[in-house]
C-alpha positions as CSV (number, residue, x, y, z in Angstrom):
1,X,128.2,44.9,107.7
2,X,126.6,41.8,109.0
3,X,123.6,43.5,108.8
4,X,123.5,44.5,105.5
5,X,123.7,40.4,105.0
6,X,121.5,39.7,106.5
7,X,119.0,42.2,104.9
8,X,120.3,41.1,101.5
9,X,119.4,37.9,102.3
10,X,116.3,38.4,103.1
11,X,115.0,40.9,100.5
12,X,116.4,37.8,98.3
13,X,113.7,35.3,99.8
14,X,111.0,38.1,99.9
15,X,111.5,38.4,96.2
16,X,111.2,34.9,95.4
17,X,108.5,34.1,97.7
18,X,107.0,36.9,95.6
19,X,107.9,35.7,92.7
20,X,106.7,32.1,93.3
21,X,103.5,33.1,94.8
22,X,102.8,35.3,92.0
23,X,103.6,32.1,89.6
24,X,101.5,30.2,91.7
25,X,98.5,32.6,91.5
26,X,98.6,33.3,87.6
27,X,98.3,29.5,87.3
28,X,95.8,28.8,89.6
29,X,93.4,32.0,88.3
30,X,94.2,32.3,84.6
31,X,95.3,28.1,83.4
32,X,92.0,26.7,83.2
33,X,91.7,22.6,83.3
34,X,92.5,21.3,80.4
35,X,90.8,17.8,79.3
36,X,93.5,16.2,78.6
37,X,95.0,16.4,81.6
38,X,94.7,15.0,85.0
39,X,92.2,16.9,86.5
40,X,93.6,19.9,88.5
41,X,96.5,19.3,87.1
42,X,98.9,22.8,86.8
43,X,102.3,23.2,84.7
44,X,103.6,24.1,88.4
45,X,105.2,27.2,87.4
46,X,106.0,28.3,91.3
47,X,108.1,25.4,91.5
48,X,110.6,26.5,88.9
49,X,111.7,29.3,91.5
50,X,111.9,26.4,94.3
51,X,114.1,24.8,92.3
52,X,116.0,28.1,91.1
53,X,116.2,28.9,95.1
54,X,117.7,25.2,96.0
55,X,120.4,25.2,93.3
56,X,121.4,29.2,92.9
57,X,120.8,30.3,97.1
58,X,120.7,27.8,99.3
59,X,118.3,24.8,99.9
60,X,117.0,26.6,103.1
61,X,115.6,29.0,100.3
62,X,114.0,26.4,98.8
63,X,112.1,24.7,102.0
64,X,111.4,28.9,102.7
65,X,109.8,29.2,99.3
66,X,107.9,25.8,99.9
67,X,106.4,26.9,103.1
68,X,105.4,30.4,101.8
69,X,103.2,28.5,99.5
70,X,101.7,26.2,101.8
71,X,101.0,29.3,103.8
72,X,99.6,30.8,100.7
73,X,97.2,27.9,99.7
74,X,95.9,27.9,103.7
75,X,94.5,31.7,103.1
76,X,93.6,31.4,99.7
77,X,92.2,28.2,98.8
78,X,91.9,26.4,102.9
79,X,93.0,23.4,104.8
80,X,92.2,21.1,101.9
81,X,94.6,22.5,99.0
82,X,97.3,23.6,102.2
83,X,97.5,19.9,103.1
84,X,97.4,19.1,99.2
85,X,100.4,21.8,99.0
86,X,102.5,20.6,102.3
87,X,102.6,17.0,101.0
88,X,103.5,17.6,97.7
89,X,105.8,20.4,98.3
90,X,107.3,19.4,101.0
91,X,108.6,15.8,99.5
92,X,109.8,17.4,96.5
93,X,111.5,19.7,98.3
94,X,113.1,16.9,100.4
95,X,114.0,15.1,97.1
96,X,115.6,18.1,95.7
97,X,117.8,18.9,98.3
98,X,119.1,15.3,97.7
99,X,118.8,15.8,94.0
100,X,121.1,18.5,93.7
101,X,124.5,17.0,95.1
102,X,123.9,14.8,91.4
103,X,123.2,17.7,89.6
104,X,125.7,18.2,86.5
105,X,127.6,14.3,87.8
106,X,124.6,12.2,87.0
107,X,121.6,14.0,86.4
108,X,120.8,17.3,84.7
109,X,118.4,20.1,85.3
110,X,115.9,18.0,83.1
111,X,116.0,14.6,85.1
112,X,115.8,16.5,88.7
113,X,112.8,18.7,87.1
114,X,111.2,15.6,86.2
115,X,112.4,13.2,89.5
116,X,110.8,16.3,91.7
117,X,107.8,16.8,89.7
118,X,106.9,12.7,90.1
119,X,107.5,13.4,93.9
120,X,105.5,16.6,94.2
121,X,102.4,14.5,92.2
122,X,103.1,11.6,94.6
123,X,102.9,13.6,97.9
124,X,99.8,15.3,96.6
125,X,98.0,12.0,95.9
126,X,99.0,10.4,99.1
127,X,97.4,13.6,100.6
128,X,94.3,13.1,98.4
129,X,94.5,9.4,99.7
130,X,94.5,10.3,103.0
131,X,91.9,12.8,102.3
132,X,89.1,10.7,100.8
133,X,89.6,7.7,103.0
134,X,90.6,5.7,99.8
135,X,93.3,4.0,97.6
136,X,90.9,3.8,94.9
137,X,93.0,7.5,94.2
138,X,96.3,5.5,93.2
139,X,94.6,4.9,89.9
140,X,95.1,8.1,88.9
141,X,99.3,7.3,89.5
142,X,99.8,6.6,86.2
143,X,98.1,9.9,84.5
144,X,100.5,12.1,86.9
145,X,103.7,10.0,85.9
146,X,103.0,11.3,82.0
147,X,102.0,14.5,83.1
148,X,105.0,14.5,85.8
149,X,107.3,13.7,82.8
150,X,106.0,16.7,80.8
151,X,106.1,19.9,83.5
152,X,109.1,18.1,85.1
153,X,110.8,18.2,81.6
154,X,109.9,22.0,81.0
155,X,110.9,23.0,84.4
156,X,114.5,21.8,83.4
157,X,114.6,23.6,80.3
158,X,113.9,27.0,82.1
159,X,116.1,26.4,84.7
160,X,118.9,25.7,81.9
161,X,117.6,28.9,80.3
162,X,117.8,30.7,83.7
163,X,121.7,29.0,84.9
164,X,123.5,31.2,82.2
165,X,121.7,34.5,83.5
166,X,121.2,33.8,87.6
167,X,124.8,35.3,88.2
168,X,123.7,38.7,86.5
169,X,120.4,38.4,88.0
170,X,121.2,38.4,92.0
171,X,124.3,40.0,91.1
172,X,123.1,42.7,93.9
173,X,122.5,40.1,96.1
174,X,125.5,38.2,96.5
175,X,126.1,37.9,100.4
């Protein structure tokens, strides 16, 4: 029996380091750059399961499904984009494990989408920081706030969408 938990559980993160990966792929090869946004900036589709993981698993889920991608960035894209992904992913993981012991007393879905998404923007500009050898980056704060505000704001609605189906959806997986 405590086997069959443990295999649950873990066909649960395969599938949504799967899914998040996948997510993280289709934006990456198929989302060009748009011009009005900051440049390389992505809706960050991937980190709507993160989230998902932290508030309907566990938040170990969520630092699992944070380290697949960094993993994932290493082999696909190199050291570069990795360090761009640890940094980024890594505080906004850190901020929504905090984050969600307010969710639904002081903040919703929406304002945790949005805190996490200012976080993610700001580890990956501290990385690009530390990268290039400059602060001249920081500049470039205030583009990623607006744009934070936006994907952070649409990663709340889906997850609202997604709270009223997650019990039928890992319904198989309930350990």
């Amino acid at each position: 029996m405590i086997y069959d938990k443990k295999i649950k559980k873990l066909s649960l993160y395969s599938i949504l380091g799967a899914l998040a990966l996948v997510l993280s792929l289709f934006e990456s090869v198929l989302i060009p750059d748009l011009p009005f946004l900051p440049a390389g900036a992505k809706p960050g589709l991937s980190n709507i399961v993160t989230m998902f993981s932290a508030f309907f698993v566990s938040p170990l889920c969520a630092v699992y499904i944070t380290a697949i991608k960094v993993l994932f960035a290493f082999i696909t894209r190199g050291a570069t984009a990795a360090l761009m992904s640890f940094f980024g992913g890594f505080l906004s993981t850190a901020a929504l494990c905090f984050l969600i012991k307010l969710e639904g007393k002081n903040l919703s879905f929406i304002g945790i989408g949005v805190l996490c998404a200012f976080f993610h923007n700001a580890g990956q500009l501290s990385a690009a920081c530390l990268i290039s050898g400059t602060f001249l980056l920081l500049n470039y704060g205030k583009y990623l706030v607006i744009f934070a505000l936006i994907s952070g704001f649409l990663t709340g609605i889906i997850l609202n969408l997604l709270k009223a189906k997650s019990e039928k959806i890992f319904k198989a997986f309930i350990f």
